[in-house]
C-alpha positions as CSV (number, residue, x, y, z in Angstrom):
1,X,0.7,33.3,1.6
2,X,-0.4,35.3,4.5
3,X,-0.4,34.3,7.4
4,X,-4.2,34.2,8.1
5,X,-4.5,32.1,4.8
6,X,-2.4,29.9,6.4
7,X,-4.5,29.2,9.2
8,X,-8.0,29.0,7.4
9,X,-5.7,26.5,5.0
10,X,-5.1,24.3,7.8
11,X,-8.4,24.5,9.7
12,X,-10.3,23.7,6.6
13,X,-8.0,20.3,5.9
14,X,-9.0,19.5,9.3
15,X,-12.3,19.7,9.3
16,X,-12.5,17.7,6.1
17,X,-10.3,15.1,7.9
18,X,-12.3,15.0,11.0
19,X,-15.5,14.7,8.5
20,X,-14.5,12.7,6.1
21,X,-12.9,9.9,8.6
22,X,-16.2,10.3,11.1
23,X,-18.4,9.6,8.6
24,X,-18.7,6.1,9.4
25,X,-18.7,6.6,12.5
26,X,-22.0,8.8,12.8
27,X,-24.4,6.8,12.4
28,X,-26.6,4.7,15.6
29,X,-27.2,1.9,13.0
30,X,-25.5,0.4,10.6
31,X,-25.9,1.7,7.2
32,X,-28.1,-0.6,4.5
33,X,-25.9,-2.2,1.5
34,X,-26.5,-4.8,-1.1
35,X,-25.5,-8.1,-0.8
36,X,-23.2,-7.2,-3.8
37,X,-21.5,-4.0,-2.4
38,X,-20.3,-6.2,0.7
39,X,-19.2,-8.4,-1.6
40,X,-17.0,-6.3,-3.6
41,X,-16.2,-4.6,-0.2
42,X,-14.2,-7.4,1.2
43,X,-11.8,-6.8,-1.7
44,X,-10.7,-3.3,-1.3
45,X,-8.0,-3.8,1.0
46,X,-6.4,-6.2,-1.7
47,X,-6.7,-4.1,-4.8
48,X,-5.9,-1.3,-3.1
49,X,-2.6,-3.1,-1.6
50,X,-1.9,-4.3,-5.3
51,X,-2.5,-0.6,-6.7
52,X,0.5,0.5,-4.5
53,X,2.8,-2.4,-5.0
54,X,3.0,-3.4,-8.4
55,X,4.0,-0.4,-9.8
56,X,6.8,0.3,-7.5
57,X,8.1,-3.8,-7.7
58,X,7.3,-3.7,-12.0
59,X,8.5,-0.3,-13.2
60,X,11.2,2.1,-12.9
61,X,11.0,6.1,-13.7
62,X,7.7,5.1,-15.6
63,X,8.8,2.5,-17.4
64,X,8.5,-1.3,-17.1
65,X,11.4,-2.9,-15.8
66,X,13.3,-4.5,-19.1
67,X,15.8,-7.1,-17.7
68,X,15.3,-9.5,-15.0
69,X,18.8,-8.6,-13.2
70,X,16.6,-5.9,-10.7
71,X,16.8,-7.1,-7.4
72,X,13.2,-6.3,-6.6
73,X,12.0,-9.5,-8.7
74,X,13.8,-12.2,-6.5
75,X,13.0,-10.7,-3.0
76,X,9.2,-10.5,-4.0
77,X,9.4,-14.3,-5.3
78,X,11.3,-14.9,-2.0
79,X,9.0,-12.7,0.4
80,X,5.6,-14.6,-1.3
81,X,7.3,-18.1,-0.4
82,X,7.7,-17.4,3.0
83,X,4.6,-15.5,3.8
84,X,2.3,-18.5,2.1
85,X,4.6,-21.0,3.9
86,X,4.4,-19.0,7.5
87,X,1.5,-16.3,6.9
88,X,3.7,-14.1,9.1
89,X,4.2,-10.5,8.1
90,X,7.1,-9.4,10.4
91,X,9.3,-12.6,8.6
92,X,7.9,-11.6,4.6
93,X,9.3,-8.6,5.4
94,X,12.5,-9.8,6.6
95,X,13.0,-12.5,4.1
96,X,12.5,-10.1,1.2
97,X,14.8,-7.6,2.7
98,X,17.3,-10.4,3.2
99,X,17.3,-11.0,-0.5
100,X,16.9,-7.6,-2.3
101,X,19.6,-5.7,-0.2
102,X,22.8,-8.5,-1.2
103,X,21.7,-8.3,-4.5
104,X,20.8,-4.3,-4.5
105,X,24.0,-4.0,-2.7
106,X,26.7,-6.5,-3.3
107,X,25.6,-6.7,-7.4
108,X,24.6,-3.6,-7.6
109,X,21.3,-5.0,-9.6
């Protein structure tokens, strides 16, 4: 690419960043939804959370994980304990770590 290409490349992604994250922002008022798109609203965050996740705990190279030797299953088990017994994310983080790295490591699983 030339060098000028370059430069309109990045200055475009930009302005679509600027744009596309602003866009909420514009307004004076606040936009008018249904009652129902709040409702489904609230559980973005969640599914979107879940979308990222699962995959990478439940499959390897594309495939489903076939044998329940991977070290990922018991440090999710562990690190969903703790979080709904201290709703703390700093320690879920922690306690699954604390589990998947002796068994990644030390088992090799």
């Amino acid at each position: 690419m030339a060098t000028w290409e370059i430069i309109v490349t990045i200055l475009g992604l930009a302005v679509i960043t600027v744009v596309t994250r602003g866009f909420f922002m514009l307004p004076d008022r606040e936009l008018p939804m249904p009652d129902w798109v709040k409702r489904g609203l609230r559980y973005a965050p969640l599914a979107a959370l879940i979308a990222v996740i699962a995959p990478e705990v439940l499959m390897t190279q594309g495939d489903f994980i076939a044998t329940w030797q991977d070290a990922r299953l018991p440090a999710v088990v562990a690190a969903s304990a703790y979080y709904f017994w201290r709703r703390g994310i700093l320690g879920t983080i922690v306690t699954g770590m604390a589990v998947y790295l002796p068994l990644h490591i030390g088992l090799g699983w």
